[in-house]
DRENTORKOL-3810 file (N, C-alpha, C; in nm, 4 decimals):
REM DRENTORKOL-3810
@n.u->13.1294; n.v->8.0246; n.w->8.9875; ca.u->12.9942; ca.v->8.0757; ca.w->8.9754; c.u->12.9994; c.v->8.2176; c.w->8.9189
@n.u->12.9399; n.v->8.2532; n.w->8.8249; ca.u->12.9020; ca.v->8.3924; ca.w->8.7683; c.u->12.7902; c.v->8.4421; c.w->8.8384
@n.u->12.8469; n.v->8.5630; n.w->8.8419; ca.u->12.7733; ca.v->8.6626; ca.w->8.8996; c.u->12.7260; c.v->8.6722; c.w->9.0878
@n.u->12.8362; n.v->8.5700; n.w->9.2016; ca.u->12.8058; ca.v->8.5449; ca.w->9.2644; c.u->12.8142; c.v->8.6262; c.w->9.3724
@n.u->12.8554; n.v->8.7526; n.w->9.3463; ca.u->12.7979; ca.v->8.9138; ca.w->9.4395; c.u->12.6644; c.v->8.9430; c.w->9.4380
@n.u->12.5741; n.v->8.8934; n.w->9.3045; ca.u->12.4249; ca.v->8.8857; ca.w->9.3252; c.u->12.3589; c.v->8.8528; c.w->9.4036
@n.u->12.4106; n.v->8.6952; n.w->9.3939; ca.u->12.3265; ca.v->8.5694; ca.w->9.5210; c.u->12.3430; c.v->8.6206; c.w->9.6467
@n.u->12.4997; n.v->8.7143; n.w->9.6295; ca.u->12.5331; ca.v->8.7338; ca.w->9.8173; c.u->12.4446; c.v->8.8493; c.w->9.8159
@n.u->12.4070; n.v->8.9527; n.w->9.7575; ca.u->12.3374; ca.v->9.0838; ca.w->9.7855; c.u->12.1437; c.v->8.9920; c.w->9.8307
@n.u->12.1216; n.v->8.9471; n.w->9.7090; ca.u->12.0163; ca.v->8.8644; ca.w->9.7406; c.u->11.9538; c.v->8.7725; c.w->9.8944
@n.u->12.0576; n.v->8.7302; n.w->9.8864; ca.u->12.0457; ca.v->8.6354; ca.w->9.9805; c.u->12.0765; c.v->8.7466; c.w->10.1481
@n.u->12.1639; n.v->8.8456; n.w->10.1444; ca.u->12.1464; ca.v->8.8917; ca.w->10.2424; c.u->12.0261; c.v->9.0404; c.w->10.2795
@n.u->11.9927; n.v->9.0203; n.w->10.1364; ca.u->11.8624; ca.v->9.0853; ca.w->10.1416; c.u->11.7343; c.v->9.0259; c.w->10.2348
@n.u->11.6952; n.v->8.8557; n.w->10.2091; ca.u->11.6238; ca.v->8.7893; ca.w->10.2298; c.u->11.6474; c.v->8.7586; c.w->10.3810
@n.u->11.7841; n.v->8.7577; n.w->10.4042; ca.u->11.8054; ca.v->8.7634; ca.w->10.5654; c.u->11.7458; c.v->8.8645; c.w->10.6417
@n.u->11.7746; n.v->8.9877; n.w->10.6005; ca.u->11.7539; ca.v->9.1015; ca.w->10.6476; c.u->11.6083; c.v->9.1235; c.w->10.6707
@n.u->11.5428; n.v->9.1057; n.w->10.5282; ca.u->11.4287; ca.v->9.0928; ca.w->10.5375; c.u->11.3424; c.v->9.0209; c.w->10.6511
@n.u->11.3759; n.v->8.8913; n.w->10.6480; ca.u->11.3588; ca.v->8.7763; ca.w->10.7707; c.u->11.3625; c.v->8.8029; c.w->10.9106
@n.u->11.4769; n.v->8.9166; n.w->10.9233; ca.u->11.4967; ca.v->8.9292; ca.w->11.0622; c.u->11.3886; c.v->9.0234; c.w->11.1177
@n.u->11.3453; n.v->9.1158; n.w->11.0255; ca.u->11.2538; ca.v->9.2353; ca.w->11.0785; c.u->11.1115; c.v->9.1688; c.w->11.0640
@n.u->11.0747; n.v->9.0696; n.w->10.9890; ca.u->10.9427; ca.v->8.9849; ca.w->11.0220; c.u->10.9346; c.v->8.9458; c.w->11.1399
@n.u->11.0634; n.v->8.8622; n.w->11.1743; ca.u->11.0867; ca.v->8.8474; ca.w->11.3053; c.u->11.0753; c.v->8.8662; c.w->11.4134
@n.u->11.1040; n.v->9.0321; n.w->11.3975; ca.u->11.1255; ca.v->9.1359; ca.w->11.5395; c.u->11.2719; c.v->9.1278; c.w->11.6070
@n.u->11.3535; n.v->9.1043; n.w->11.5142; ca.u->11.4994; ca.v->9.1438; ca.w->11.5369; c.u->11.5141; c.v->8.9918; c.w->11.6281
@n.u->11.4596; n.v->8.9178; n.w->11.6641; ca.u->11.4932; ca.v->8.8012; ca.w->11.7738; c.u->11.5872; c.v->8.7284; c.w->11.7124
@n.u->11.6184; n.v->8.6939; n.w->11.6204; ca.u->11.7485; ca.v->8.6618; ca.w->11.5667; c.u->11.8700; c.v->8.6867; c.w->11.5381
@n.u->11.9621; n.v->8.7386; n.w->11.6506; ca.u->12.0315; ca.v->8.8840; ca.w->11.6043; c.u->12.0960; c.v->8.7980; c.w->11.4614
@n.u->12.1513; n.v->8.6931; n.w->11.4550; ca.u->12.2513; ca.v->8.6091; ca.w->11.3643; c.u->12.2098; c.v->8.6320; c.w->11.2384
@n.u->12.0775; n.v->8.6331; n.w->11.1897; ca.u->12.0382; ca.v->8.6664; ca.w->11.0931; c.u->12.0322; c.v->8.8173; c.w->11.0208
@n.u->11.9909; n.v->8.8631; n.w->11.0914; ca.u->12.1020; ca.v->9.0560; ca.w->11.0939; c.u->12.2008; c.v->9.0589; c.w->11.0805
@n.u->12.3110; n.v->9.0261; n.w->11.0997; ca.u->12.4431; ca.v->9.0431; ca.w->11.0795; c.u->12.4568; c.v->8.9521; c.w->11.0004
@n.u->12.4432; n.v->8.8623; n.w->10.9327; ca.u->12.4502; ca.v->8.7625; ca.w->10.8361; c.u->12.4109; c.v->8.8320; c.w->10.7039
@n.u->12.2915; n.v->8.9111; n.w->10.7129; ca.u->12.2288; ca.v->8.9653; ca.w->10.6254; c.u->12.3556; c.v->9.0868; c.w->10.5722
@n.u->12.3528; n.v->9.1588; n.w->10.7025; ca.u->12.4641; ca.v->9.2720; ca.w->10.6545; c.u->12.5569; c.v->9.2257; c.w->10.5939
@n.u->12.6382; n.v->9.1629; n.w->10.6622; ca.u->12.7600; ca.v->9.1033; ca.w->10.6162; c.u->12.7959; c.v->9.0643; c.w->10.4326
@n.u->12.6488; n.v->8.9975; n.w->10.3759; ca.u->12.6815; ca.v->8.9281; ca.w->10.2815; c.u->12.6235; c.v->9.0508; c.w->10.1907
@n.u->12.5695; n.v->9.1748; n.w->10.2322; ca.u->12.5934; ca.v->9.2945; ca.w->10.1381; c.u->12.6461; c.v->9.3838; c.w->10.1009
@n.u->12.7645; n.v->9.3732; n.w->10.3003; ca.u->12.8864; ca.v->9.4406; ca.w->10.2659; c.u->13.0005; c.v->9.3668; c.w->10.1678
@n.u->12.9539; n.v->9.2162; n.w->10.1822; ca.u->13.1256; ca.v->9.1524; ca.w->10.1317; c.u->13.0334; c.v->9.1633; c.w->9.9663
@n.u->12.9219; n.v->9.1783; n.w->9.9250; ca.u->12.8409; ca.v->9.1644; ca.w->9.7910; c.u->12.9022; c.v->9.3210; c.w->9.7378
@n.u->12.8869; n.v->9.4027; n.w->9.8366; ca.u->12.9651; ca.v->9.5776; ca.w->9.7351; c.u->13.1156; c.v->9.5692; c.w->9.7319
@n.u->13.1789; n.v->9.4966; n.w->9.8367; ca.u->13.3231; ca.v->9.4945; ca.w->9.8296; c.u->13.3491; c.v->9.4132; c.w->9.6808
@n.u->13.2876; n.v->9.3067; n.w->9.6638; ca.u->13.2991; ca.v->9.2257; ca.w->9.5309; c.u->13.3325; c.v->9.3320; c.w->9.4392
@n.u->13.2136; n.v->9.4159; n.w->9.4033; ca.u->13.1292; ca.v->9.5073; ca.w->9.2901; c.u->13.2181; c.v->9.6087; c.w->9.2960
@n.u->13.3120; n.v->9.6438; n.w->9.4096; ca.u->13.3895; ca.v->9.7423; ca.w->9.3675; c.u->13.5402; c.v->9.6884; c.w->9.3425
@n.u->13.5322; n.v->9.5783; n.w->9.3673; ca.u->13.6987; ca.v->9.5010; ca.w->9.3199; c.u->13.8008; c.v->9.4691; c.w->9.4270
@n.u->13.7430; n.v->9.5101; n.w->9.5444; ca.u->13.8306; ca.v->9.4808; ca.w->9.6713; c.u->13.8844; c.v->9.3510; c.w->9.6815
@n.u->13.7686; n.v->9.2360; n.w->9.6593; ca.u->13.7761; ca.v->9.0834; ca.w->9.6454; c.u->13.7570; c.v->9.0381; c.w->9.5722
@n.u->13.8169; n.v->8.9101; n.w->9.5530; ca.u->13.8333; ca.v->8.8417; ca.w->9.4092; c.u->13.7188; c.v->8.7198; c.w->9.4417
@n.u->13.5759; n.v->8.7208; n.w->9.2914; ca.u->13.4777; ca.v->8.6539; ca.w->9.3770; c.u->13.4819; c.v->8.4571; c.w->9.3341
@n.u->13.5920; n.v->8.4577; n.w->9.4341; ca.u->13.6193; ca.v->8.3096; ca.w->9.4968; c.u->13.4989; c.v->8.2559; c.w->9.5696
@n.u->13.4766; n.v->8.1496; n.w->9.5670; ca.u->13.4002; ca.v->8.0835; ca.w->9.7098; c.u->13.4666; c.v->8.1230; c.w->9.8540
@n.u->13.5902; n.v->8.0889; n.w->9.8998; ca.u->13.6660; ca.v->8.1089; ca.w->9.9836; c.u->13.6976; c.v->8.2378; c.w->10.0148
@n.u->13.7222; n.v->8.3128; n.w->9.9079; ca.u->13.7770; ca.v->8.4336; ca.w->9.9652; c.u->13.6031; c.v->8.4591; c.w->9.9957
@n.u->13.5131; n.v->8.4489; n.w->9.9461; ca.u->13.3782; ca.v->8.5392; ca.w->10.0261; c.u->13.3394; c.v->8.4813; c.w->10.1311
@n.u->13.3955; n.v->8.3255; n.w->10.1340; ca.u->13.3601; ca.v->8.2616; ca.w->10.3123; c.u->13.4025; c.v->8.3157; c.w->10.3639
@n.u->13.5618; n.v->8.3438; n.w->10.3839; ca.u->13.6208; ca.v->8.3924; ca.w->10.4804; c.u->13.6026; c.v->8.6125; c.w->10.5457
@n.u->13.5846; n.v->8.6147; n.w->10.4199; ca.u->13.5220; ca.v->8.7656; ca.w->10.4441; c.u->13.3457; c.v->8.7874; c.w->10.5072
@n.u->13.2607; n.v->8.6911; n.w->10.4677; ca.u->13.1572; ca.v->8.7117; ca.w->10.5470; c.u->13.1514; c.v->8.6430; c.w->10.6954
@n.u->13.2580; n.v->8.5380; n.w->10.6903; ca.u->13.2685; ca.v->8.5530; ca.w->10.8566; c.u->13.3587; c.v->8.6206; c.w->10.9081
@n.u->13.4375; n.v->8.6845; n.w->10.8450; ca.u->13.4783; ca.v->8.7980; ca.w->10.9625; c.u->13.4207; c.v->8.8960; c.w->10.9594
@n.u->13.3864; n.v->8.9578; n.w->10.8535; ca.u->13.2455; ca.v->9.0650; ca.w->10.8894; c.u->13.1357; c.v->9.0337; c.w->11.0362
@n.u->13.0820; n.v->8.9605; n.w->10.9866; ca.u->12.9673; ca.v->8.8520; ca.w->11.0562; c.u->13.0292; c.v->8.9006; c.w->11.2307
@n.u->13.1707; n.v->8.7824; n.w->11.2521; ca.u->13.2028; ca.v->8.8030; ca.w->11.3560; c.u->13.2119; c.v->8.9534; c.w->11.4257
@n.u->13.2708; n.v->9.0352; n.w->11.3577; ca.u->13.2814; ca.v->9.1909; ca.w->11.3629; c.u->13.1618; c.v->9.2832; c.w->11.3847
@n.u->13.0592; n.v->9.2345; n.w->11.3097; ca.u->12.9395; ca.v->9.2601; ca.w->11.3010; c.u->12.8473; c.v->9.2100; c.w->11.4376
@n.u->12.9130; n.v->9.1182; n.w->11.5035; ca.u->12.8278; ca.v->9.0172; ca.w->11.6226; c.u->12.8364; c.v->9.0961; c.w->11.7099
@n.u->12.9769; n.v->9.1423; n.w->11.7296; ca.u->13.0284; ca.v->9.1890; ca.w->11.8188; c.u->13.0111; c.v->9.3574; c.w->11.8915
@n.u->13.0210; n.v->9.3780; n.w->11.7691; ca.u->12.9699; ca.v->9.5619; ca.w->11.7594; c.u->12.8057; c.v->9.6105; c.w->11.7992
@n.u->12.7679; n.v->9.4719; n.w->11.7603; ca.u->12.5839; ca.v->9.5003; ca.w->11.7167; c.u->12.5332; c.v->9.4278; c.w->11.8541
@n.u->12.5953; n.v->9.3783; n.w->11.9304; ca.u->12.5179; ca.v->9.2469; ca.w->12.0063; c.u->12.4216; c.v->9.3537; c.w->12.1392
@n.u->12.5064; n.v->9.4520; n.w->12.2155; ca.u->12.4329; ca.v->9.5683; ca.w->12.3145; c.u->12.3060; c.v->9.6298; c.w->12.2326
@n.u->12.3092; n.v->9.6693; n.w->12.0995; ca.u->12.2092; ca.v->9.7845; ca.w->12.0964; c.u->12.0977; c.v->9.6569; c.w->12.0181
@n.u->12.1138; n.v->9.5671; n.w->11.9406; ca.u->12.0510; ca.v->9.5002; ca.w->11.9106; c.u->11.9876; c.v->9.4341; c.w->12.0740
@n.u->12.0141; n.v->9.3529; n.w->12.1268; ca.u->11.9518; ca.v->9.3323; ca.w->12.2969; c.u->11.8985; c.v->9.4097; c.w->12.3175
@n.u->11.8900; n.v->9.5716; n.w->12.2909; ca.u->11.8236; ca.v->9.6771; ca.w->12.3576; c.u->11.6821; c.v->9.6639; c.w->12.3073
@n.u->11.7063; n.v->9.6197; n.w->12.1435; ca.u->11.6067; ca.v->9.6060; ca.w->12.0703; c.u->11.4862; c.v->9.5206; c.w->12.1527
@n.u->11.5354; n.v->9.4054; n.w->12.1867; ca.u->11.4973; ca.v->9.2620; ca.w->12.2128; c.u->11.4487; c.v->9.3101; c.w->12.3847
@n.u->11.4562; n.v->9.4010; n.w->12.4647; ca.u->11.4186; ca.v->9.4460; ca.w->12.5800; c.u->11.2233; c.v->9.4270; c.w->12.6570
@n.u->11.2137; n.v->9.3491; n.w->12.7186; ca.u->11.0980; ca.v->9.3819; ca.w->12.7226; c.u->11.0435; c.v->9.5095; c.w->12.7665
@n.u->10.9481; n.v->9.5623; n.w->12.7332; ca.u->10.8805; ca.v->9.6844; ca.w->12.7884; c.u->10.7406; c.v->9.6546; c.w->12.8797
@n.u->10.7188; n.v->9.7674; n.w->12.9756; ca.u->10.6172; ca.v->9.7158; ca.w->13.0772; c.u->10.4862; c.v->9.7829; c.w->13.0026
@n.u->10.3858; n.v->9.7061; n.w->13.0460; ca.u->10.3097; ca.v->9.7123; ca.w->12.9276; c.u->10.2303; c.v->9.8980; c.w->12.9622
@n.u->10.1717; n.v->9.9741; n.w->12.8479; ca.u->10.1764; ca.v->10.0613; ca.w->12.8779; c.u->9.9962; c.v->10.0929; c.w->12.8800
@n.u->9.9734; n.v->10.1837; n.w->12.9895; ca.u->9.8478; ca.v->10.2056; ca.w->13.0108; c.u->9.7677; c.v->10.2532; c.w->12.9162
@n.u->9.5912; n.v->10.1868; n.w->12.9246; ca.u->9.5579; ca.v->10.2109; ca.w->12.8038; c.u->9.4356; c.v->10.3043; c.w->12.8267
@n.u->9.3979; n.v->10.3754; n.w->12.7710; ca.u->9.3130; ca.v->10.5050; ca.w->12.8080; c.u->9.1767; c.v->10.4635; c.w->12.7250
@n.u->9.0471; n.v->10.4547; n.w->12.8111; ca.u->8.9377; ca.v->10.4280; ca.w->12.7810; c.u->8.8182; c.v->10.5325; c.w->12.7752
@n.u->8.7367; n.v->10.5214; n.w->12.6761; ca.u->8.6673; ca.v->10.6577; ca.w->12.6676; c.u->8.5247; c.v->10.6474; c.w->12.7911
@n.u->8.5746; n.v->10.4948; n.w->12.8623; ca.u->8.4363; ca.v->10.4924; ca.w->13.0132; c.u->8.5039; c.v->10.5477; c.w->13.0866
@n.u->8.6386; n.v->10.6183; n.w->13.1129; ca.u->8.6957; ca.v->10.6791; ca.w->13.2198; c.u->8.6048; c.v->10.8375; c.w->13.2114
@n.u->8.5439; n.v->10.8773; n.w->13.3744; ca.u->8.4636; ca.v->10.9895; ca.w->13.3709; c.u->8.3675; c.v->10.9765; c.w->13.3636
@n.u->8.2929; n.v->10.8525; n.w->13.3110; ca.u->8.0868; ca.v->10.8723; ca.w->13.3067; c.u->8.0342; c.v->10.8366; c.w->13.3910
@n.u->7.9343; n.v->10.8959; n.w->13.4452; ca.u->7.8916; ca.v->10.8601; ca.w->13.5457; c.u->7.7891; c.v->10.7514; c.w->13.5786
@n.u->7.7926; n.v->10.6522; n.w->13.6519; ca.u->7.7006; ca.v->10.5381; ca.w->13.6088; c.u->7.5856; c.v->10.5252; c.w->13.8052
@n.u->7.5051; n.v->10.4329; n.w->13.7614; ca.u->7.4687; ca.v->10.4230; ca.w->13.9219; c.u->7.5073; c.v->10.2930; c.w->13.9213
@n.u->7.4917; n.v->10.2605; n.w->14.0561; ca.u->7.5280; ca.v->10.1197; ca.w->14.0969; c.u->7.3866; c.v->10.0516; c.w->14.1695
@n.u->7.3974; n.v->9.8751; n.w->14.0554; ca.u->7.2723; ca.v->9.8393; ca.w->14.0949; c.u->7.3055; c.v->9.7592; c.w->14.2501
@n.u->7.4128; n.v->9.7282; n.w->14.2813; ca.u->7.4702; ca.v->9.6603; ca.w->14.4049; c.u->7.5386; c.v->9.7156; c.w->14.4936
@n.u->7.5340; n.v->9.7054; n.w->14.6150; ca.u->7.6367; ca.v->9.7576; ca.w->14.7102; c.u->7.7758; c.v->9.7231; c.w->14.6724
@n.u->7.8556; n.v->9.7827; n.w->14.6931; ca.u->8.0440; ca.v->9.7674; ca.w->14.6375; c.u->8.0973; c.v->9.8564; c.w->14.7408
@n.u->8.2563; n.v->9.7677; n.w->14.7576; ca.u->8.3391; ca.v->9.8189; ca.w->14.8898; c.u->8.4335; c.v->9.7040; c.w->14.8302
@n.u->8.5377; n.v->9.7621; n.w->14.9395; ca.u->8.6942; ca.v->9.7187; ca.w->14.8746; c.u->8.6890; c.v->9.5458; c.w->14.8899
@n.u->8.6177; n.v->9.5224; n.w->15.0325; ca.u->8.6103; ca.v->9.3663; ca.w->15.0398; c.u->8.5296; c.v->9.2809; c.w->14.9823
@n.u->8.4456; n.v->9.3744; n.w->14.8711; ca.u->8.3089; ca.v->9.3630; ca.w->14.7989; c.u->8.2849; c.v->9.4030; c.w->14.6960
@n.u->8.3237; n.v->9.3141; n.w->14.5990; ca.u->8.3220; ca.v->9.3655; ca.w->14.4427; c.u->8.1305; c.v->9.3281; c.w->14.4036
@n.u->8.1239; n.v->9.4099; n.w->14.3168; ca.u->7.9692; ca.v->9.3557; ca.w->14.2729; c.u->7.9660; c.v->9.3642; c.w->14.1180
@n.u->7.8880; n.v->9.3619; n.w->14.0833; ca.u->7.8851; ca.v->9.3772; ca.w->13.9344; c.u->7.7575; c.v->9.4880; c.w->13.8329
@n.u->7.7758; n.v->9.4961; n.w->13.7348; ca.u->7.6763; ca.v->9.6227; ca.w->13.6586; c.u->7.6770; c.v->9.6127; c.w->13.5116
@n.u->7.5559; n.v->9.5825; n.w->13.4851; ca.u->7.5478; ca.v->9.5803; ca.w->13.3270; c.u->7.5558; c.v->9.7611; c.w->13.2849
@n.u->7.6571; n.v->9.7553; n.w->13.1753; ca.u->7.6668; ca.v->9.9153; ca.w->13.1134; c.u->7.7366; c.v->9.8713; c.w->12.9989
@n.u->7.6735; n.v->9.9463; n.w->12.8922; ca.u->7.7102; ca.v->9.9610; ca.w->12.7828; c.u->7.6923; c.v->9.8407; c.w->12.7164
@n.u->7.6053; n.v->9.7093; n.w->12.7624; ca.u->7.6135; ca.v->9.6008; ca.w->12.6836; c.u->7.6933; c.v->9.5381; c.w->12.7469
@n.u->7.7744; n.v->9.5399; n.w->12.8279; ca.u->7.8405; ca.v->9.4112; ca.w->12.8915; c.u->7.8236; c.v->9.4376; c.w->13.0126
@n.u->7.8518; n.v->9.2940; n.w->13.0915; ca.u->7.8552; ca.v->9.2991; ca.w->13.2308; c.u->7.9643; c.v->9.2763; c.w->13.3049
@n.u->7.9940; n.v->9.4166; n.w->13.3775; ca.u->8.1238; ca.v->9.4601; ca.w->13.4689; c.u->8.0948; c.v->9.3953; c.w->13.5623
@n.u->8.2408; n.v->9.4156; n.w->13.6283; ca.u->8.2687; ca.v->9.3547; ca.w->13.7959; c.u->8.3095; c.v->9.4744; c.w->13.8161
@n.u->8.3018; n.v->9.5362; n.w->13.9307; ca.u->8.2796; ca.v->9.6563; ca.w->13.9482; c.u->8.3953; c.v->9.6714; c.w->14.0724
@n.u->8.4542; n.v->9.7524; n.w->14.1504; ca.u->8.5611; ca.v->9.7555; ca.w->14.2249; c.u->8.5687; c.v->9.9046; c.w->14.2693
@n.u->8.6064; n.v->9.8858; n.w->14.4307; ca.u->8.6200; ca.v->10.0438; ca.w->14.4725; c.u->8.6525; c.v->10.0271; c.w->14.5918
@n.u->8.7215; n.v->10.1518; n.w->14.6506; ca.u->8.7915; ca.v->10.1458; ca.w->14.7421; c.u->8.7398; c.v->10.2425; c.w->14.8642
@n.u->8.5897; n.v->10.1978; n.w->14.8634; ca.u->8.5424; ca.v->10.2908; ca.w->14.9632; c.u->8.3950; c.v->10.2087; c.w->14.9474
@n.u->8.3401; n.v->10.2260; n.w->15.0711; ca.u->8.1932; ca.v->10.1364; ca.w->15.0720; c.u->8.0774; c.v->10.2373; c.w->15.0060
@n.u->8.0092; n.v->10.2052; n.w->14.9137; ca.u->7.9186; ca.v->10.2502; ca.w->14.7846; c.u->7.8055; c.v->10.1601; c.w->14.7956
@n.u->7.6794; n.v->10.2202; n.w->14.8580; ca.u->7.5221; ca.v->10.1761; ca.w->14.8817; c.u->7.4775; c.v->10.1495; c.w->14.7475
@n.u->7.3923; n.v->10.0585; n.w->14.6953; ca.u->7.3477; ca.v->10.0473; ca.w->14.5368; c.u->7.2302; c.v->10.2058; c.w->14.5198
@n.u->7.2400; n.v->10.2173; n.w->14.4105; ca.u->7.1583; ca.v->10.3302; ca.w->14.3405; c.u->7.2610; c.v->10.4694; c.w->14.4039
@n.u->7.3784; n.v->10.4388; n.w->14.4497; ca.u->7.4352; ca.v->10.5695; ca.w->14.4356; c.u->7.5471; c.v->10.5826; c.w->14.3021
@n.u->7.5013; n.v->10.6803; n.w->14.2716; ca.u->7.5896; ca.v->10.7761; ca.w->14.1399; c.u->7.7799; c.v->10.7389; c.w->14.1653
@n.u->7.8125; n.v->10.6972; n.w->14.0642; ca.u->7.9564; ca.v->10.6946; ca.w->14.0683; c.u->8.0572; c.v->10.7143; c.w->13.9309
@n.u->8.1264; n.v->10.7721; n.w->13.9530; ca.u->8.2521; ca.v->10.8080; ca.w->13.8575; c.u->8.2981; c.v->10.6891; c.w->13.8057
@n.u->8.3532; n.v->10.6745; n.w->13.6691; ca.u->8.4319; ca.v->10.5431; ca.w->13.6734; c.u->8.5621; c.v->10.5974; c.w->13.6527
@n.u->8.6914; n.v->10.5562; n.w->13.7472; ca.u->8.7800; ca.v->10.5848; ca.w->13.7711; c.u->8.9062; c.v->10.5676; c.w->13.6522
@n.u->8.8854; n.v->10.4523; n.w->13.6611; ca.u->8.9687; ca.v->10.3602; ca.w->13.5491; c.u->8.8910; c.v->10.2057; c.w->13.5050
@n.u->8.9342; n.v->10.1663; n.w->13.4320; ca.u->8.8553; ca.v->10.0789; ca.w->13.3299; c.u->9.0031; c.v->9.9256; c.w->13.3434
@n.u->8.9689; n.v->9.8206; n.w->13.3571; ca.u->9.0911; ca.v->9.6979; ca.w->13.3791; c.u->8.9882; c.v->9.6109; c.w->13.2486
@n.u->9.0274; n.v->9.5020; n.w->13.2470; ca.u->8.9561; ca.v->9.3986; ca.w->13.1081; c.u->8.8088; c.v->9.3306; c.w->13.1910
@n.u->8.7706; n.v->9.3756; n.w->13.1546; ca.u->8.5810; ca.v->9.3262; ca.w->13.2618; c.u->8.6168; c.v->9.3885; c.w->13.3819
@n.u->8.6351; n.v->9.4806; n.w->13.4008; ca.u->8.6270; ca.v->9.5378; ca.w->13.5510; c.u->8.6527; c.v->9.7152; c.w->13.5877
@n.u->8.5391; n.v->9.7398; n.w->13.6306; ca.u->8.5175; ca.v->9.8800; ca.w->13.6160; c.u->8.5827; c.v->9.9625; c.w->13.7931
@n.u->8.6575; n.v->10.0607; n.w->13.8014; ca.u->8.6823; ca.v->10.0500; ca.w->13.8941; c.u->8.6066; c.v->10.1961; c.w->13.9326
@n.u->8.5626; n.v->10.2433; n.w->14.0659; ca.u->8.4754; ca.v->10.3521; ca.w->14.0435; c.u->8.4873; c.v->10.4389; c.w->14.1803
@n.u->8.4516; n.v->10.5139; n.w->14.2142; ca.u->8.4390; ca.v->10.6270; ca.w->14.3321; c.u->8.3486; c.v->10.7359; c.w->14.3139
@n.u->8.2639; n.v->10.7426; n.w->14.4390; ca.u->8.1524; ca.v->10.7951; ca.w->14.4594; c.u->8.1785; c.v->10.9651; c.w->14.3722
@n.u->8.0340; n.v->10.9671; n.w->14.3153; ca.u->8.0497; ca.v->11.1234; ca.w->14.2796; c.u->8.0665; c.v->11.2478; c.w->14.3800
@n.u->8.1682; n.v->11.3151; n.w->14.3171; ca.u->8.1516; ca.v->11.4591; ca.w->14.4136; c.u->8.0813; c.v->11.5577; c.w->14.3595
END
């Protein structure tokens, strides 16, 4: 084959590429990718003679070499993270409450166009004034104004 340091630069381009669409979840395809652009410059500079064989055997030992070295920080990649708190611009306004609410007693409150479930950790008479504390997905959590 002519010119077959191309196909390998190519082709481990398209890996590489692949893997970061991905989100790295493939480590094999990362190191596959590398591999066939390190053994694609080794070609280009004359290290290897571009055989079929001699580039099999050089992109799997790269590959393997590559598995091995990469496998901890790549996993690190792949780590789940706890999800991180999200900051709402209803944290701080002050709203009234059309229902009584207490910890054993969620109630609910139309604001802003939708209708909350409302939550608090202290017993709250309706039509009293309250802070909203923090904000959850439909659910407003709140404590009496000071």
């Amino acid at each position: 084959m002519e010119n077959i340091e191309s196909y390998l630069l190519a082709l481990g381009l398209v890996l590489m590429i692949l893997e970061s669409l991905l989100g790295f979840s493939v480590i094999l395809l990362f190191t596959l990718g590398l591999s066939l652009i390190v053994t694609s410059a080794l070609v280009y500079m004359g290290v290897f003679e571009p055989s079929v064989l001699n580039l099999f055997i050089a992109v799997s030992v790269l590959d393997s070499i590559l598995m091995v070295a990469l496998w901890k920080p790549m996993k690190y990649l792949q780590r789940d993270r706890a999800p991180r708190k999200v900051k709402s611009d209803l944290i701080g306004n002050v709203v009234e409450l059309s229902q009584d609410v207490g910890p054993a007693q969620p109630s609910s409150l139309h604001y802003s166009g939708v209708t909350w479930k409302v939550k608090s950790d202290e017993q709250l008479a309706a039509g009293t004034s309250v802070v909203i504390q923090d904000v959850e997905v439909g659910i407003l959590i709140v404590s009496a104004k000071k």
